[in-house]
Backbone as a printed PyTorch tensor [residue, N CA C, xyz], in Angstrom:
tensor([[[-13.0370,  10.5730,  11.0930],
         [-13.2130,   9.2440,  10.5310],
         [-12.1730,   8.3210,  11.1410]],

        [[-12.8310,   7.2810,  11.6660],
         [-11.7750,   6.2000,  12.1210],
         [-11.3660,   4.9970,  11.6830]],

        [[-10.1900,   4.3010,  11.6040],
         [ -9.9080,   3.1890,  11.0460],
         [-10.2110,   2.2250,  11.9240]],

        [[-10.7770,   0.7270,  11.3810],
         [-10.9770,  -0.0710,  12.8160],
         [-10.0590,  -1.5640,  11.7030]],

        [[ -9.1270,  -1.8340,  12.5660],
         [ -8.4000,  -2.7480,  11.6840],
         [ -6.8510,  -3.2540,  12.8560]],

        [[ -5.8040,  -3.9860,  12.0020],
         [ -5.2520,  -4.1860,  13.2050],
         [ -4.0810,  -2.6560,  12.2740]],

        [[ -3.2810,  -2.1560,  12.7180],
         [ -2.4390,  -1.5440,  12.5850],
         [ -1.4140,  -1.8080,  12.8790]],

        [[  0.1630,  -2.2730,  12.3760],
         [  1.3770,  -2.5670,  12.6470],
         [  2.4080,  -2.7720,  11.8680]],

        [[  3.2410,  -2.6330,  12.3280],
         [  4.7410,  -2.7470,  11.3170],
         [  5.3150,  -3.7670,  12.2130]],

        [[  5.7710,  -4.7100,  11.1410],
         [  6.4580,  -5.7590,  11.5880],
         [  7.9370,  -6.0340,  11.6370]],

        [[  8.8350,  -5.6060,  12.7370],
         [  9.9540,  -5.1680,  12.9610],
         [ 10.6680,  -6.4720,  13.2120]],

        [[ 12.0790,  -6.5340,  13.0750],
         [ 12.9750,  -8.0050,  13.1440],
         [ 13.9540,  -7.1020,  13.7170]],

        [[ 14.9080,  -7.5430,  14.3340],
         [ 16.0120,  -6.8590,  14.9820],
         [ 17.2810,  -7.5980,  15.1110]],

        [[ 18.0390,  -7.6330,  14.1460],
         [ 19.1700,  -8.6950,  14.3450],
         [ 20.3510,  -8.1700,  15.0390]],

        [[ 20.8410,  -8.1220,  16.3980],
         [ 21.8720,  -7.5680,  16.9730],
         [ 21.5840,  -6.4130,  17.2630]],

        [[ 20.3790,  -6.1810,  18.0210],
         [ 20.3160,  -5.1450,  18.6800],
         [ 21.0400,  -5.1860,  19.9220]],

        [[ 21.3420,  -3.6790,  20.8670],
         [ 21.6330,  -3.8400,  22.1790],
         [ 23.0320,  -3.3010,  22.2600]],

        [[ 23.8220,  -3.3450,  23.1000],
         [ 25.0110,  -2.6250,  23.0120],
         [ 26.0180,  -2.8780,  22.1610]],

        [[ 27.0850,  -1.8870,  22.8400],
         [ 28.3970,  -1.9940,  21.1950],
         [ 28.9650,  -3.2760,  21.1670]],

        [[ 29.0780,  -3.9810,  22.0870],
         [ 29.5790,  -5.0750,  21.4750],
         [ 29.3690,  -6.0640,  21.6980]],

        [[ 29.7270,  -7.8370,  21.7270],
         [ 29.1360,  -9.2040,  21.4330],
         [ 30.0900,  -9.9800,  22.7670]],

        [[ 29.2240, -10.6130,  23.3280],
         [ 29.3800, -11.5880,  24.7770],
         [ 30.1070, -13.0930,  23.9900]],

        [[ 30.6120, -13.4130,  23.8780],
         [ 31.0160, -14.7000,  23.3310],
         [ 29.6300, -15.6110,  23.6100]],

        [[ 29.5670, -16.4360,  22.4430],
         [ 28.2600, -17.1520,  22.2790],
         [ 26.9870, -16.6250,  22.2880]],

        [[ 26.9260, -14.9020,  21.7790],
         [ 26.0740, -14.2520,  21.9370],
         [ 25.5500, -13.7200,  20.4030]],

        [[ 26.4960, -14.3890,  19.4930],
         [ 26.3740, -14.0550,  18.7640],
         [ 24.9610, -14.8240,  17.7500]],

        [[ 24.1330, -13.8790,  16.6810],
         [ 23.3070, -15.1520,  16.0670],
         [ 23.4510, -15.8120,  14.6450]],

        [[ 23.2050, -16.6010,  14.7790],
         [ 23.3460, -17.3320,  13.3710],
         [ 22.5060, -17.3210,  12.7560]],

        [[ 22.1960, -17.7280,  11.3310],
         [ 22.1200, -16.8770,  10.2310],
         [ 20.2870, -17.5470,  10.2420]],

        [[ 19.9810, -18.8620,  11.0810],
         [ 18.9620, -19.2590,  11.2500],
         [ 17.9450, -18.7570,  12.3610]],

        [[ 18.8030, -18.0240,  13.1020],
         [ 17.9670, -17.1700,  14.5650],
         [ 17.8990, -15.7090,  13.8010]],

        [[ 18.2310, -15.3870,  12.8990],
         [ 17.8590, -14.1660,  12.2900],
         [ 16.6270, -13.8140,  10.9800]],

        [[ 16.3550, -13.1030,  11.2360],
         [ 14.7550, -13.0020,  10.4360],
         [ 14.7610, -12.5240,   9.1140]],

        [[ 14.3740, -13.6630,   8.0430],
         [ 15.1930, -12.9450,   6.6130],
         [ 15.1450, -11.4160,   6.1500]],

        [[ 13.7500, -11.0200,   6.2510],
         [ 13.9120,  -9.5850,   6.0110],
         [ 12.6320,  -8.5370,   6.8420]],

        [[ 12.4850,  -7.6990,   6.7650],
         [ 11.6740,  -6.5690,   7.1850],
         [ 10.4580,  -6.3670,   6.8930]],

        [[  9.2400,  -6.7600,   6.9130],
         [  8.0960,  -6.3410,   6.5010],
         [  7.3120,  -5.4750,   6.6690]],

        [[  6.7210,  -4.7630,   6.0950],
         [  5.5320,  -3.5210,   6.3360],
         [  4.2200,  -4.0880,   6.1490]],

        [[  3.3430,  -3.9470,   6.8780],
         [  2.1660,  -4.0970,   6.9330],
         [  1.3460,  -3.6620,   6.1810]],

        [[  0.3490,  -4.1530,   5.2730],
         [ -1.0610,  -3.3110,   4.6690],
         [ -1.9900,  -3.6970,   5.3810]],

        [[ -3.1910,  -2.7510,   5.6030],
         [ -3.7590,  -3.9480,   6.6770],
         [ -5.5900,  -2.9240,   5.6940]],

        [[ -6.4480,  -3.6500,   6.2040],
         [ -8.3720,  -3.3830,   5.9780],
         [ -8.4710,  -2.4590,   6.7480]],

        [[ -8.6850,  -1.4480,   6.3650],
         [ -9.3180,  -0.4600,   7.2770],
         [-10.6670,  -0.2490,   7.0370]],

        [[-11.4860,   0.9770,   8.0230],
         [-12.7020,   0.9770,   7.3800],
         [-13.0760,   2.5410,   7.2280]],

        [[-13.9090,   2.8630,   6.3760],
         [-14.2340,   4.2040,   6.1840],
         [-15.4000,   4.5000,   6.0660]],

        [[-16.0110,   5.5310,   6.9560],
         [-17.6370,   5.2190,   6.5640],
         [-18.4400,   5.4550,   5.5000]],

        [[-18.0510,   5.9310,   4.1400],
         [-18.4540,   6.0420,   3.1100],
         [-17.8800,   5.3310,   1.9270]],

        [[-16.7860,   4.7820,   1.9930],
         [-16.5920,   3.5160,   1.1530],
         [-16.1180,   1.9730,   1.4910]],

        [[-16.4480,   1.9450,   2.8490],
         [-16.4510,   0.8170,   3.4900],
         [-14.8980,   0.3880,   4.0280]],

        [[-14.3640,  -1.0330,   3.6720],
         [-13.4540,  -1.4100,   4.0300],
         [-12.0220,  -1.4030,   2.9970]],

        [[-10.6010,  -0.5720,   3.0650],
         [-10.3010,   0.0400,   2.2230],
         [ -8.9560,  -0.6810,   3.0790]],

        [[ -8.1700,  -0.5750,   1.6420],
         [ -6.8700,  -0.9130,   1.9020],
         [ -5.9280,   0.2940,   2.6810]],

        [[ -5.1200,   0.0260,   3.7860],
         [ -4.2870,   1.0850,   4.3780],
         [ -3.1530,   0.7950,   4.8990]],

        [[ -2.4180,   1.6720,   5.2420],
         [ -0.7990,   1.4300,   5.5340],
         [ -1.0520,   0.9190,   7.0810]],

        [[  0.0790,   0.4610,   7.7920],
         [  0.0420,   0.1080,   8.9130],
         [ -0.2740,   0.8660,   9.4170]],

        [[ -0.4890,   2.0930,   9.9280],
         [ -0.9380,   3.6490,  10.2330],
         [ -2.1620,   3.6190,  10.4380]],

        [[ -3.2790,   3.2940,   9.4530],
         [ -4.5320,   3.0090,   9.0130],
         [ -4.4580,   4.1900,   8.0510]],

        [[ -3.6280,   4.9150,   7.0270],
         [ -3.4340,   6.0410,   6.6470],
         [ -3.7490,   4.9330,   5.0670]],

        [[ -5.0880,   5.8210,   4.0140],
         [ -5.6390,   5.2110,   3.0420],
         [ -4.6230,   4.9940,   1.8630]],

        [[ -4.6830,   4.0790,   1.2280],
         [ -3.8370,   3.8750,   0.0680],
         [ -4.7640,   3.9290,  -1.2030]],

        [[ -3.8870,   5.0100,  -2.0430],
         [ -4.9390,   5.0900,  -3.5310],
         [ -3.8610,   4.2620,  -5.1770]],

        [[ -4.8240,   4.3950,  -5.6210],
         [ -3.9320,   4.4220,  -7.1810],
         [ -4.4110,   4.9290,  -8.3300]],

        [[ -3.2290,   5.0910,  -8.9390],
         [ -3.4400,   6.3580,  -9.8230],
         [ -3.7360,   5.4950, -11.4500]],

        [[ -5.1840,   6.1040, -12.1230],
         [ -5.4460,   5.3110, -13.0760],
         [ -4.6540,   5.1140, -14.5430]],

        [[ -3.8490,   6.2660, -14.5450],
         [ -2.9520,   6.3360, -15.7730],
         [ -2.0330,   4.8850, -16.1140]],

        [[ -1.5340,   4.9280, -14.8750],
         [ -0.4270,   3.3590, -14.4970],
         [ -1.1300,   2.3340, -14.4070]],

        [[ -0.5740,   1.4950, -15.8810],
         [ -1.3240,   0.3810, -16.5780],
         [  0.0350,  -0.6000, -16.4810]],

        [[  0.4070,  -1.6870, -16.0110],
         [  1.0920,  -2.6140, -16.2590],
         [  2.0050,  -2.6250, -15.4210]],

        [[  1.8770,  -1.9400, -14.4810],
         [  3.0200,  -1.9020, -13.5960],
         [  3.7840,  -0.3430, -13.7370]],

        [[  3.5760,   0.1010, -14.8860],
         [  4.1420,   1.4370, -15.0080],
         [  4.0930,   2.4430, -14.4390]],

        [[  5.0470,   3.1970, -13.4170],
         [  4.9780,   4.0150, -12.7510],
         [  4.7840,   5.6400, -13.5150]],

        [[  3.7620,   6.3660, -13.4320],
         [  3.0700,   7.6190, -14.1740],
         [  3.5580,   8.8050, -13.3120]],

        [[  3.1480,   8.6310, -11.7050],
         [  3.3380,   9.6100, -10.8900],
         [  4.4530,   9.8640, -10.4790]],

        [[  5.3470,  10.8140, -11.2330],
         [  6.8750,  11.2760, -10.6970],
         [  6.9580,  12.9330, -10.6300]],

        [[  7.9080,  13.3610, -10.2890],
         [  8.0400,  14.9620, -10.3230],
         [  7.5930,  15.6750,  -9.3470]],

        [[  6.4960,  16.8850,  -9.6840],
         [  5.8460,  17.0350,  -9.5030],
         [  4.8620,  16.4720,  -8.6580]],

        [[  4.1820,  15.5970,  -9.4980],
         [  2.9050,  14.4030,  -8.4610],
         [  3.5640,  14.0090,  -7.0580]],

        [[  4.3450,  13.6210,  -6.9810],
         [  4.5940,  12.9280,  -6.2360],
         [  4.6320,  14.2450,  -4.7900]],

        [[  4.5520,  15.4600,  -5.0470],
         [  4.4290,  16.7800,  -4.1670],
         [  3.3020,  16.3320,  -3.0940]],

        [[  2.2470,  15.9850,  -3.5390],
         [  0.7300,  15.5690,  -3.2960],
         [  0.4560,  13.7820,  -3.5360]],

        [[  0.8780,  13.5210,  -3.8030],
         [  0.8870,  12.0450,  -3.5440],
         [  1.8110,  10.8450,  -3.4750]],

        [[  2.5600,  11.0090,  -2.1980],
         [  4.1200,  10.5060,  -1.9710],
         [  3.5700,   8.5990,  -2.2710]],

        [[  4.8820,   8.3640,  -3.0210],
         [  4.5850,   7.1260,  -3.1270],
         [  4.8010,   5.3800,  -1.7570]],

        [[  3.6290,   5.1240,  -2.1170],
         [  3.8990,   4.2630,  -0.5790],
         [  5.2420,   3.5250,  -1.3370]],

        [[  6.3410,   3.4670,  -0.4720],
         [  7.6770,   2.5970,  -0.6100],
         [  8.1240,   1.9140,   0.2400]],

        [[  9.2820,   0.9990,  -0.1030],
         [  9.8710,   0.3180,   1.1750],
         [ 11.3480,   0.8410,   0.9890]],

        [[ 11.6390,   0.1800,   1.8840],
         [ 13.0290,   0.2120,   1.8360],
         [ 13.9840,  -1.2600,   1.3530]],

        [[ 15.1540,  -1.2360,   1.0400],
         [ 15.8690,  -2.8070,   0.4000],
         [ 15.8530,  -3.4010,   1.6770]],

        [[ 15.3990,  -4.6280,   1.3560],
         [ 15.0230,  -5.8810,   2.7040],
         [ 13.9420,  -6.0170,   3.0600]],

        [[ 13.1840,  -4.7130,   2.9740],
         [ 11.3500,  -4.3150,   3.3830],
         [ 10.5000,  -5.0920,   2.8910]],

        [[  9.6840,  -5.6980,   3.0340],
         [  8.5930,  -6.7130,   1.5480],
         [  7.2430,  -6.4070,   2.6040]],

        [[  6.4450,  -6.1240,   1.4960],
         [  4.9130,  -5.7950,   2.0830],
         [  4.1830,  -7.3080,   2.3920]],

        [[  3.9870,  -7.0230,   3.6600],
         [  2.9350,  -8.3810,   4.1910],
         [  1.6070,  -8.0030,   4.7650]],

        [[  0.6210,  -9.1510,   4.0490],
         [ -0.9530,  -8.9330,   4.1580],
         [ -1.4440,  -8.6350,   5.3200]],

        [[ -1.5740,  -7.9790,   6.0040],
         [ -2.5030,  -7.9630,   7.2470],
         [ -3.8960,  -8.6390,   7.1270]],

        [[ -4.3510,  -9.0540,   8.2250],
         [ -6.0370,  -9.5210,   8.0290],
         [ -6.8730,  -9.0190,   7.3340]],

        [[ -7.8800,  -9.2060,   6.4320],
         [ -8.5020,  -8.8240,   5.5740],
         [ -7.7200,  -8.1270,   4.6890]],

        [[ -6.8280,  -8.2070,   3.8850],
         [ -6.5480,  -7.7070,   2.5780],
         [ -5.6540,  -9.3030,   1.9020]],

        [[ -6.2620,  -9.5680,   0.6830],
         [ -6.5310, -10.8860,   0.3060],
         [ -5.8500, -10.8700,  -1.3540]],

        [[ -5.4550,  -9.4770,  -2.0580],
         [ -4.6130,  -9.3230,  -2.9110],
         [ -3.5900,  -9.5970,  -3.2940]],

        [[ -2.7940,  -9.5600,  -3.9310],
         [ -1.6100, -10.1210,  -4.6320],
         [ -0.3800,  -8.9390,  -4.1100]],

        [[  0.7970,  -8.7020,  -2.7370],
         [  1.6500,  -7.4740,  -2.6780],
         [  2.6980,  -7.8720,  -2.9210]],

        [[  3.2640,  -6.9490,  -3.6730],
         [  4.3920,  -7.0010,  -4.6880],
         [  5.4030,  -5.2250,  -4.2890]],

        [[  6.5120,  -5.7450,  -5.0940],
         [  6.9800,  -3.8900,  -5.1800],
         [  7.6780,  -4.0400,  -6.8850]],

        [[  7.6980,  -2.6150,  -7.1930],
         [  8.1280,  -2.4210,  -8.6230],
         [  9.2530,  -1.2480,  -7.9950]],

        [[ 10.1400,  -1.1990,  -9.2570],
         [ 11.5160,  -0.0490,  -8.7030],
         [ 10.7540,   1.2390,  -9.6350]],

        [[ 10.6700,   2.4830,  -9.1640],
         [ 10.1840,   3.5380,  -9.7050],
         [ 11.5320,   4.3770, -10.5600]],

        [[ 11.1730,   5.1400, -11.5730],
         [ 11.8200,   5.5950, -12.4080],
         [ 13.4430,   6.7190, -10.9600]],

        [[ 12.8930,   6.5620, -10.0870],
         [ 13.8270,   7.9720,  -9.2020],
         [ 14.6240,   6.7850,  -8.2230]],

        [[ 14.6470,   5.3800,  -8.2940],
         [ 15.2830,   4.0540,  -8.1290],
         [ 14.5490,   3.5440,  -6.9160]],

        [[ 13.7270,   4.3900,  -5.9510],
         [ 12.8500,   4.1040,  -4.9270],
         [ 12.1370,   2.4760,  -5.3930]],

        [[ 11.2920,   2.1600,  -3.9770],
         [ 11.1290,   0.7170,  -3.9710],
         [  9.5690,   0.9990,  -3.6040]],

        [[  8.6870,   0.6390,  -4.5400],
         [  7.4940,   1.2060,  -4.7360],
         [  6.1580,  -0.1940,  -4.0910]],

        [[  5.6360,  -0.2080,  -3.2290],
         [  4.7680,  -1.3620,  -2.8400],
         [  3.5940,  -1.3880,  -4.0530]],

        [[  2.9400,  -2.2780,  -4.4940],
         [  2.3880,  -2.6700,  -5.3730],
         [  1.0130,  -3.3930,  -4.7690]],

        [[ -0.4040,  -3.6170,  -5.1310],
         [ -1.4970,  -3.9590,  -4.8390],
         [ -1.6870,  -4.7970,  -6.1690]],

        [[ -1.9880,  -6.2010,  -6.5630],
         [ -2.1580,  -6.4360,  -7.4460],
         [ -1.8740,  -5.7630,  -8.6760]],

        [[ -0.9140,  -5.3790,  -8.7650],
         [  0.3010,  -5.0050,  -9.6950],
         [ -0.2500,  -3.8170, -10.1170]],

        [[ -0.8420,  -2.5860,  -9.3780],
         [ -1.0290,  -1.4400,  -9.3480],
         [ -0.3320,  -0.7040,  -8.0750]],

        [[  0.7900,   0.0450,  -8.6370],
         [  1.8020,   0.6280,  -7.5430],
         [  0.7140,   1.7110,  -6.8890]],

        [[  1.0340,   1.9270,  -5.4030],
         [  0.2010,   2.3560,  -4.1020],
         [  0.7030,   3.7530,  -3.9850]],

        [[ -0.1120,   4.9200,  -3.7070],
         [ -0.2970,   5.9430,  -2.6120],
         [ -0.4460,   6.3480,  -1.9590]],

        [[  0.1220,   7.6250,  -1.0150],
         [ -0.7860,   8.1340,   0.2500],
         [ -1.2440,   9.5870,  -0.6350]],

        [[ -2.5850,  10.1340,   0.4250],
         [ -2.4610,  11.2240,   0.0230],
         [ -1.9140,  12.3330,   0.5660]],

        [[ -1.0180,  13.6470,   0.1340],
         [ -0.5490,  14.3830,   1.3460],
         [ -2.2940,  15.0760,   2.2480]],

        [[ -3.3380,  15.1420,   1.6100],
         [ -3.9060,  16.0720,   2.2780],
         [ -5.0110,  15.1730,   3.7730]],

        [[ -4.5100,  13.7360,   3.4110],
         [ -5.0580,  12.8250,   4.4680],
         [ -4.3300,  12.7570,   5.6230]],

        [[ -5.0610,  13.2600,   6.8840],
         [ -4.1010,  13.4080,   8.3560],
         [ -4.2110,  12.9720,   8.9330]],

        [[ -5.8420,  11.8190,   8.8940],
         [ -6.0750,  10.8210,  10.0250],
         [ -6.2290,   9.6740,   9.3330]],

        [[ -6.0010,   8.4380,  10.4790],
         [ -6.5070,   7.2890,   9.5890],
         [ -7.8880,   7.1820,   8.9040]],

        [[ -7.5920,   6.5850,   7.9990],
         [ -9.1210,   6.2080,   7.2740],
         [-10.0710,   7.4770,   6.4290]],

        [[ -9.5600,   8.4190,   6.4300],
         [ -9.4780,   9.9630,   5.8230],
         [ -9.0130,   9.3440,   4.2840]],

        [[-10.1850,   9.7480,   3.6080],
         [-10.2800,   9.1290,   1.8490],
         [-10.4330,  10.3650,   0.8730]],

        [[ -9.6680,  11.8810,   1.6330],
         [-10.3450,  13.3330,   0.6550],
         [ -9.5500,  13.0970,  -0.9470]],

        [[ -8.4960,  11.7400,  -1.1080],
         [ -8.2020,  12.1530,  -2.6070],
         [ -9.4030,  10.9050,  -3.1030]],

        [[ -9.7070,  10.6460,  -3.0390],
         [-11.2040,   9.4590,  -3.4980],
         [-11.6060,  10.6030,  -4.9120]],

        [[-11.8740,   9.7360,  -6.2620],
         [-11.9280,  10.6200,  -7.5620],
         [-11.5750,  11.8740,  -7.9000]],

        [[-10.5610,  12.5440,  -7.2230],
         [ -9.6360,  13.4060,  -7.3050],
         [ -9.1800,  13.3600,  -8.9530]],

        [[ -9.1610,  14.7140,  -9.8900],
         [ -9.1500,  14.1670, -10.9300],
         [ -9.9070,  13.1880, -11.9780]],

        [[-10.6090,  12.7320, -11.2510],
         [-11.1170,  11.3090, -12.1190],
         [ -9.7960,  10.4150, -12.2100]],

        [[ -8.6470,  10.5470, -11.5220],
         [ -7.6410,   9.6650, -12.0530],
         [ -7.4290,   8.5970, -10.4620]],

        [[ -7.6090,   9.4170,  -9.2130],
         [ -7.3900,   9.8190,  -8.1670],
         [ -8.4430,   7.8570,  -7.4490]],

        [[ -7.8840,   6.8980,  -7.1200],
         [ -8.8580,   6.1150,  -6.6310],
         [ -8.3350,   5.0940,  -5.0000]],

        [[ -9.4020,   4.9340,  -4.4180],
         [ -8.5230,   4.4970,  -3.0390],
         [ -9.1590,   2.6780,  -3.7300]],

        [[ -8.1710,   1.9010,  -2.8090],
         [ -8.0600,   0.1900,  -3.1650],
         [ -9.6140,   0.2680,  -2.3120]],

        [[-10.5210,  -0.1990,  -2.3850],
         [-11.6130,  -0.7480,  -1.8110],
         [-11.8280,  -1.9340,  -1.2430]],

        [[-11.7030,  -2.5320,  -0.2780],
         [-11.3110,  -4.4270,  -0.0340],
         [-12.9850,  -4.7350,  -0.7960]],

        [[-13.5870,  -4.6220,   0.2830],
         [-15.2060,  -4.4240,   0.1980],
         [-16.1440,  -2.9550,   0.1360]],

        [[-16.2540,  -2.4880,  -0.5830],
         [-17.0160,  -1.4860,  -1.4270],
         [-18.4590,  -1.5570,  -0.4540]],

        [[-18.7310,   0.0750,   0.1210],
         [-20.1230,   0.1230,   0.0640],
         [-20.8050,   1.7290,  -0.0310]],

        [[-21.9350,   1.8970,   0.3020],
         [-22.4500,   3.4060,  -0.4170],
         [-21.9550,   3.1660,  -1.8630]],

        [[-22.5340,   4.3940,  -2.7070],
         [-22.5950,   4.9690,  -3.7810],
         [-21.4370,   5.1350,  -4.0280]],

        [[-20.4370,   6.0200,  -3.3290],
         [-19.0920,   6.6540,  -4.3370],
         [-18.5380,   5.7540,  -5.4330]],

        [[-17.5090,   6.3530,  -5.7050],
         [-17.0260,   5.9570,  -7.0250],
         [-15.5480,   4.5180,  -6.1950]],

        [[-15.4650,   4.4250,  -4.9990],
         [-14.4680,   3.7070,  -5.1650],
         [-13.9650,   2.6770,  -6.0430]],

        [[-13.1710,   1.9920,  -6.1340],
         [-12.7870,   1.1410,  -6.7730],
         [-12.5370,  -0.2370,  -6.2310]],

        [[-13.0430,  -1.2790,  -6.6930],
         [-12.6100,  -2.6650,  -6.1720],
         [-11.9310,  -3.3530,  -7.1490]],

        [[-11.1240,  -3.3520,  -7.1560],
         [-10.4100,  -4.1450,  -8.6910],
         [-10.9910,  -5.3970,  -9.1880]],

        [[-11.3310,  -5.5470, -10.1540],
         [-11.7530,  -6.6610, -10.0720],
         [-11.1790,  -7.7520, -11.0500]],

        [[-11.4680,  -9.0010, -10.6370],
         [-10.5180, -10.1870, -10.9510],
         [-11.1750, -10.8640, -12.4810]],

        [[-10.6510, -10.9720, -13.4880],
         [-10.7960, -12.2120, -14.6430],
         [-10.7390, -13.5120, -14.3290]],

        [[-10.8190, -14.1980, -15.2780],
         [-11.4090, -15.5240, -15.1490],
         [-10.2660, -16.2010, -15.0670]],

        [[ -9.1450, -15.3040, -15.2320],
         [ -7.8980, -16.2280, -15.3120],
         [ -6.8690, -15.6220, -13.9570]],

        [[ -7.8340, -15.2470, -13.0320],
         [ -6.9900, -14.7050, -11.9910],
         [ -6.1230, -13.4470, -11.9470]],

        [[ -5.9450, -12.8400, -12.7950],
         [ -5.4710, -11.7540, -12.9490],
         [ -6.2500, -10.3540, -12.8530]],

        [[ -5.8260,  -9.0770, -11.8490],
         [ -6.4260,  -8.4470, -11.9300],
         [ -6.7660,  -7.2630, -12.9650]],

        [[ -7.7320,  -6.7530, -13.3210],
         [ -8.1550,  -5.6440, -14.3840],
         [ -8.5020,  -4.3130, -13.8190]],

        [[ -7.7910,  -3.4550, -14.1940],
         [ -8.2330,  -2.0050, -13.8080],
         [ -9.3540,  -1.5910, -14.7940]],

        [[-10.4620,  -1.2990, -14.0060],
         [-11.5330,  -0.7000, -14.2880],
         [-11.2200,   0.1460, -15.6200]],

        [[-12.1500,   0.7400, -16.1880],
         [-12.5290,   1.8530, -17.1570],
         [-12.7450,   3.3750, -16.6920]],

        [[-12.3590,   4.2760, -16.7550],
         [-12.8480,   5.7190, -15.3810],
         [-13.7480,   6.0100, -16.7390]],

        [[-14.7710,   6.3590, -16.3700],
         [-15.7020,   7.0240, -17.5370],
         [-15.5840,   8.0940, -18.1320]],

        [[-15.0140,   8.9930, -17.0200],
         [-14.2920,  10.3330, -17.3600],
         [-13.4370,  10.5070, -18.1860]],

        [[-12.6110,   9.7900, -18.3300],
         [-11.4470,   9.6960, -18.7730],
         [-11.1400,   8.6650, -19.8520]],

        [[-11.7980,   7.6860, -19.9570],
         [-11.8660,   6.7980, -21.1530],
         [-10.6700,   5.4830, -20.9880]],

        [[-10.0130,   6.2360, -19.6690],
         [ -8.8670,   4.8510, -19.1760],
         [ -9.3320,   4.1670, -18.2190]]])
């Protein structure tokens, strides 16, 4: 399965290059790039269409328990589904086609957790190529971001209220 999307991490480099500084070589605080961004970018998958993914094209899910921002998946979980994070300075930026709200929340283990319309993000460990969706209703808890939804499966497209805010679905299975 292949991802067709742009893929990239968006790197800034303030004082790169050797050990030390040329007089007037130095930069000021306006030639330097405020902080670090990571990319989410549209990927596509051929059974649930166009899906949110890391700069990689590697699929991003979320886990239905985590309601409000609340981070659920620690311990354990996190063995099998490492949490997408940044690092301090890092801030997630939209790639083309993904049109959501990216944010980060601090996770209970102090990590810096990227956020999709205020549902914190996953990878899965058992996904090895881009655009590879095998945790897709995993559990019934188990769901990948969907940009644009197509076929049957169960993906998920979050969908928006009248007041702009997004709502996590109902899992039928599960009653959350």
């Amino acid at each position: 399965m292949g991802v067709v999307g742009t893929a990239a991490v968006v790197i800034a480099c303030t004082g790169c290059g050797g050990g030390g500084t040329r007089p007037g070589s130095e930069l000021t605080t306006s030639q330097m790039a405020p902080s670090v961004g990571v990319e989410l970018t549209a990927g596509q998958n051929p059974s649930l269409g166009t899906i949110l993914t890391d700069a990689n094209g590697m699929t991003l899910y979320h886990y239905s328990p985590e309601k409000g921002g609340q981070v659920e998946c620690v311990g354990s979980c996190v063995a099998q589904w490492p949490p997408f994070t940044v690092t301090i300075g890092e801030k997630p930026v939209a790639g083309p086609g993904v049109v959501g709200r990216l944010s980060t929340t601090v996770r209970p283990d102090g990590g810096i957790q990227v956020t999709y319309d205020g549902f914190p993000l996953y990878r899965y460990r058992k996904d090895t190529v881009p655009g590879e969706a095998s945790g897709e209703g995993l559990g019934g808890m188990w769901t990948v971001i969907a940009l644009t939804p197509t076929g049957s499966t169960g993906s998920t497209q979050l969908p928006v209220n009248t007041t702009g805010s997004t709502q996590l679905p109902v899992n039928p299975r599960t009653g959350g």
